[in-house]
N, C-alpha and C positions, 0 to 999 in steps of 0.2 A: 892748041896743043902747048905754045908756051907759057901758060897760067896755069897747065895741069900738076904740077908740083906744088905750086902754092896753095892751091884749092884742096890738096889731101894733104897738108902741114894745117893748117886752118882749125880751128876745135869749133864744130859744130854747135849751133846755140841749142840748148835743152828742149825738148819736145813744152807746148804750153798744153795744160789739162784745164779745162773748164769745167764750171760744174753743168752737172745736169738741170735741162730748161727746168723752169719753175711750174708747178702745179695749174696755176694761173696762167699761162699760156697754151692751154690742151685746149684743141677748139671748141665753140661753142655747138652748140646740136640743133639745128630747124624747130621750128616750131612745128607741131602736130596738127594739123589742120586739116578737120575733113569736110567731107561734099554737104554740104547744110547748113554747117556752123554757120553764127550769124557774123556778118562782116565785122563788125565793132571786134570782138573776141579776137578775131582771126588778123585783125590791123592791129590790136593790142597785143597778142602773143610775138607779134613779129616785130613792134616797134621795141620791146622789151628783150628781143634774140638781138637787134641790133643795137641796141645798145651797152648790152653785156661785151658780143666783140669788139665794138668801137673802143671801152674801157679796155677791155684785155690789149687792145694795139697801143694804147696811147702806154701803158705799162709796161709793156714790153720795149717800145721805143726809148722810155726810161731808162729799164733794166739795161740797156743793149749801152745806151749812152754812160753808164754809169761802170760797165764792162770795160768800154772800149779805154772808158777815163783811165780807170784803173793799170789795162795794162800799158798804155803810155805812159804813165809813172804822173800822172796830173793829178791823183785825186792822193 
């Protein structure tokens, strides 16, 4: 109670707006893989989904560090 006069004297720091995520961070989609397909295809499809999201994380962690740079005032 005795800091509640300071605290409504005080000016409120501005709401911060971000942009909206980047296109490139919409998750990736499973591979299609049915009952038959031959292994090789079906190890291919999935080696190829993994590594699209492994890129999209390593970008995003970028993106996130280049965010954060920003609103610290470092970049």
């Amino acid at each position: 109670m005795t800091f509640a006069a300071c605290s409504a004297a005080s000016p409120k720091p501005s709401p911060v707006v971000l942009p909206a995520a980047p296109d490139w961070l919409a998750p990736v989609a499973p591979p299609k893989i049915a009952a038959g397909m031959d292994a090789r295809v079906a190890l291919a499809r999935t080696y190829t989904a993994l590594t699209l999201a492994n890129g999209r994380l390593e970008q995003g962690r970028a993106w996130y560090g280049d965010m954060k740079a920003g609103y610290e005032g470092a970049r």
